[in-house]
LOMI-133348 format. One record per residue (C-alpha): residue number from 1; z, x, y. Coordinates in steps of 0.2 Angstrom, whole numbers, plus 5000, padded with zeros to 4 digits. Example, Ala and Ser with C-alpha at 12.3 -4.5 7.8 and 13.67 -1.06 7.14 Angstrom:
<rs>
- 1  5039  5062  4978
- 2  5036  5068  4995
</rs>
This chain:
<rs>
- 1  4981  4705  4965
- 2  4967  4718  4958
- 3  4970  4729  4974
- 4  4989  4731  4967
- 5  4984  4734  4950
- 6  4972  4746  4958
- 7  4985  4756  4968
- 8  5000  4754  4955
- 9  4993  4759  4938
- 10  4987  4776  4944
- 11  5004  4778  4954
- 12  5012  4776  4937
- 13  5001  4786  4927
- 14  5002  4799  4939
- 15  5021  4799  4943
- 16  5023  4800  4924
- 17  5012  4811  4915
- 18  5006  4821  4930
- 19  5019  4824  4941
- 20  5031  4830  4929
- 21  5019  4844  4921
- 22  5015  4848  4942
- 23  5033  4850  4943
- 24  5037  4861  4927
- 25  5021  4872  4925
- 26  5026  4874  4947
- 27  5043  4883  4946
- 28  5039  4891  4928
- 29  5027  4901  4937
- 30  5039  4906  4951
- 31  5054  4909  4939
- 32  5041  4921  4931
- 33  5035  4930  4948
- 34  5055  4935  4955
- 35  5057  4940  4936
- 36  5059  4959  4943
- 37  5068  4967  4955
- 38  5059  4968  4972
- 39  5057  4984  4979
- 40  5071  4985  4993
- 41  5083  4978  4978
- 42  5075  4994  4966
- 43  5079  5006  4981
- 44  5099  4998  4984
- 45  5101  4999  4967
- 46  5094  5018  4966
- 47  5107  5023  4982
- 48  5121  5014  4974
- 49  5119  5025  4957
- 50  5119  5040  4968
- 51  5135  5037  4977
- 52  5145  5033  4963
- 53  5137  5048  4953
- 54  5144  5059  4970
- 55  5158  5048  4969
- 56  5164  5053  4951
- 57  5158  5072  4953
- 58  5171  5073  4968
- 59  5186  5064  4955
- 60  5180  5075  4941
- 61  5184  5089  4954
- 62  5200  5083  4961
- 63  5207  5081  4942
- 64  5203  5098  4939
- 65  5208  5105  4958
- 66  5227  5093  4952
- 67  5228  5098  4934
- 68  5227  5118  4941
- 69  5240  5116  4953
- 70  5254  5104  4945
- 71  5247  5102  4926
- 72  5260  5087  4926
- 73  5252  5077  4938
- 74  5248  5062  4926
- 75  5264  5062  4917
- 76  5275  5063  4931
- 77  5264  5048  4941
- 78  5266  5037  4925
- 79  5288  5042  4924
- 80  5289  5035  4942
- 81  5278  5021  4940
- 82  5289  5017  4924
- 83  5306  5019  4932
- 84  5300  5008  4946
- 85  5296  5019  4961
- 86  5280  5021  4970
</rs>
């Protein structure tokens, strides 16, 4: 009977105040290390700005290229999508 008692009370005292501390203090540390963004995720994210910077430059042109040539252009688009067409 001692040898369980042995075995069993420090099972419990570990599994109960010990393990749960392990366990928080564990991913609390790894939440705080993949806080930032790794450097591949830095470098997407750089690439992806720089398209859609491109991206609007070339509608900015385009508006401006549609405006000279038929001033109308948004009106009229906005009449046929009201009276149904496409």
């Amino acid at each position: 009977m001692s040898m369980l008692v042995f075995f069993f009370v420090p099972a419990v005292i570990f599994l109960t105040v010990v393990a749960p501390i392990w366990l928080i203090l564990h991913y609390w540390t790894r939440s705080r290390q993949n806080k930032g963004l790794s450097d591949e995720e830095r470098q997407t994210l750089e690439d992806a700005l720089s398209v859609a910077e491109r991206l609007e430059k070339r509608v900015a042109t385009l508006e401006t290229i549609l405006d000279a040539e038929h001033p109308n252009w948004r009106t009229a688009r906005e009449d046929d999508y009201r009276r149904g067409g496409s």
